[in-house]
C-alpha positions as CSV (number, residue, x, y, z in Angstrom):
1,X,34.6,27.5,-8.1
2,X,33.4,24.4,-5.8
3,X,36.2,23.7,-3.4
4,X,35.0,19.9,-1.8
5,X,37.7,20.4,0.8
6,X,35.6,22.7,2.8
7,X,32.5,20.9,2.7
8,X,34.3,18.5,5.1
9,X,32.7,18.7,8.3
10,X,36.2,18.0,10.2
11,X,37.4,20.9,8.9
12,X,34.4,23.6,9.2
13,X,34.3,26.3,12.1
14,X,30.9,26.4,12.1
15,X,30.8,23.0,12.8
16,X,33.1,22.8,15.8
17,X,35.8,21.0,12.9
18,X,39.2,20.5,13.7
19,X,42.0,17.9,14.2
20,X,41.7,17.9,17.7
21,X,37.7,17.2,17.9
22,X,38.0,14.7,15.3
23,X,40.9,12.6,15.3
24,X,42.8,13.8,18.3
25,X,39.5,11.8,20.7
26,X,41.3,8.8,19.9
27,X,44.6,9.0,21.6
28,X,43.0,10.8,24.4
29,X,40.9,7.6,25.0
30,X,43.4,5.2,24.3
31,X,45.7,6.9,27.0
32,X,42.7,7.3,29.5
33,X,41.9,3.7,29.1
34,X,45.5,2.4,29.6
35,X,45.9,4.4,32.6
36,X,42.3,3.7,33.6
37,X,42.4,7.2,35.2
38,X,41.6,10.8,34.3
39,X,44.8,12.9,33.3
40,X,45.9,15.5,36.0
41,X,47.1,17.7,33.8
42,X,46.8,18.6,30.1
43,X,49.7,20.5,27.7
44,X,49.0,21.3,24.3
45,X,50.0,23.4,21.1
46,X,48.2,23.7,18.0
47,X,48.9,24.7,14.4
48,X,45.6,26.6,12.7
49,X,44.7,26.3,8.7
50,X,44.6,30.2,8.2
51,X,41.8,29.7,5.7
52,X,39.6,27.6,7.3
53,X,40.5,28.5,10.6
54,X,40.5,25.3,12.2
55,X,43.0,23.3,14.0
56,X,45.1,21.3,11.6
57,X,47.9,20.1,13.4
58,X,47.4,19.3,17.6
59,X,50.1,17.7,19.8
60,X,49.5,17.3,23.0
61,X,50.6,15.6,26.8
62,X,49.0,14.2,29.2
63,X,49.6,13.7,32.8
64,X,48.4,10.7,35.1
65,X,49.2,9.5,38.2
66,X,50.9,6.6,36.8
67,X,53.1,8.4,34.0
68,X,52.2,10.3,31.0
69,X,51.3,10.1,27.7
70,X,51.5,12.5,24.2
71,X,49.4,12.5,20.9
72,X,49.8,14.1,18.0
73,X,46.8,14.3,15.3
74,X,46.0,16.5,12.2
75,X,43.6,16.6,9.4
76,X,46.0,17.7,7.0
77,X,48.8,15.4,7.2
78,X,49.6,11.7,5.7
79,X,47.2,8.7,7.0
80,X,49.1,7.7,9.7
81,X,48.0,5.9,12.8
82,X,50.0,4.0,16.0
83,X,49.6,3.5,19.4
84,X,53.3,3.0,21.4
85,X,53.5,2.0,24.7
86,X,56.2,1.5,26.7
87,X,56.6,-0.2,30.3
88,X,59.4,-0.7,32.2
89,X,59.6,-4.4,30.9
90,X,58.6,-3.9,27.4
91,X,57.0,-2.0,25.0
92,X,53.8,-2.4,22.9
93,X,53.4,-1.2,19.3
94,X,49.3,-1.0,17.9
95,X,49.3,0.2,14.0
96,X,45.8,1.2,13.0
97,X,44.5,0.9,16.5
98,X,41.4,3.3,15.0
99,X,39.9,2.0,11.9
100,X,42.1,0.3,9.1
101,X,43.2,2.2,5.8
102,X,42.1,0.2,2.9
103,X,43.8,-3.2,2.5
104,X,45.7,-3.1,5.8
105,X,45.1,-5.0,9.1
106,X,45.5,-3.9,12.5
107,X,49.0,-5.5,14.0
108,X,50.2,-5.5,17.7
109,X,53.8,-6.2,17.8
């Protein structure tokens, strides 16, 4: 039987798939570019699809010289995307900061 789910590249082996490589850029970027610095240090765990044998749940923390920042991505989970940030004077909320889901606009509160 034809199974369309595994002919998603994000989720193929073979084809270097995996939450991480394919969602999980974004937050790294968004973090580099806030902190306009490499990170220092990286921490991270992963959940693997036994069947695929990809990554389909990543969460991970990042350290920069100016504070830190975490992410957590996965391929097999709700469409969900945000960006928090949070200063010592205030805090910044970014839904969709990636690409918007059908119908939806991107909001910075």
């Amino acid at each position: 039987m034809f199974n369309w789910i595994q002919t998603i590249f994000v989720i193929r082996k073979e084809w270097e798939g995996g939450s991480l490589l394919d969602v999980g850029c974004y937050g790294i970027s968004a973090a580099r570019w806030l902190f306009e610095e490499e990170p220092l240090k990286v921490s991270g765990l992963s959940e693997y699809d036994p069947e695929m044998k990809t990554d389909r749940l990543t969460s991970g923390i990042l350290q920069f010289n100016k504070g830190s920042a975490t992410f957590t991505c996965g391929t097999q989970m709700e469409r969900f995307q945000v960006v928090h940030v949070f200063g010592s004077k205030g805090k910044i909320e970014i839904k969709y900061p990636f690409n918007c889901l059908d119908q939806e606009a991107t909001l910075i509160l």
